[in-house]
N, C-alpha and C positions, 0 to 999 in steps of 0.2 A: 797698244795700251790695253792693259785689261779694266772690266766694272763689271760688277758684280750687278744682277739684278734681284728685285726682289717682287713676289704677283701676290696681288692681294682677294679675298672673298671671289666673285665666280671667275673675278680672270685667271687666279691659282686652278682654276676647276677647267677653264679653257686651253691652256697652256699647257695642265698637264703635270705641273710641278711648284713649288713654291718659292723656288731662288737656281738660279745659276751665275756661270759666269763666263764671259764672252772677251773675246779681243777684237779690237777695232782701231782704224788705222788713228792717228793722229788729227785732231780738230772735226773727230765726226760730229755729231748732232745725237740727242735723243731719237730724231728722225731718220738715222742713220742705222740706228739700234735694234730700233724696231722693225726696221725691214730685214735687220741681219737674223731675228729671231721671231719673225712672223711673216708671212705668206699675204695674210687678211692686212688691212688698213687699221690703223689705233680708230677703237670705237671714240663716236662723239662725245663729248665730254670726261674721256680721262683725264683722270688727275693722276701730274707726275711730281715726284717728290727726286731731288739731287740732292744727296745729302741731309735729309731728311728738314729739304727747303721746297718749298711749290714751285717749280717753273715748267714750263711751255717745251714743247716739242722742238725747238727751235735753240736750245740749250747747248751750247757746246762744251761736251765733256772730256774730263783728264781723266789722267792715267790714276786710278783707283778709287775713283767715283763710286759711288752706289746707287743707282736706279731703282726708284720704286715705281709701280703702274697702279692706282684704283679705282676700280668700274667707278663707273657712274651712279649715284646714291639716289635713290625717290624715296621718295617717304607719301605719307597720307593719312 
């Protein structure tokens, strides 16, 4: 299945790029994803958006989904 991902503020800057788009087998996971296009561990507290809905790493994605990732936000 293909999905398309999208990286937001430093993880676009970590990654390298702003969007691509990955195949993956059937009933993978967000967690599935992220290992297919990263080496590192998803930093603590991303926030991941399916469909431009908040869910968990733990997600299991179709075929033409869109993956969003956003660092982790501080403020002060």
């Amino acid at each position: 299945m293909k999905i398309a991902i999208k990286y937001f503020a430093s993880m676009r800057d970590s990654m390298g790029k702003s969007d691509e788009s990955v195949d993956l087998d059937s009933n993978a996971t967000v967690e599935d994803l992220w290992g297919k296009v990263s080496e590192n561990s998803l930093p603590d507290n991303t926030l991941i958006a399916v469909n431009m809905e908040y869910t968990n790493i733990g997600h299991v994605l179709k075929d033409g989904d869109e993956v969003a990732f956003f660092p982790p936000v501080t403020g002060g």
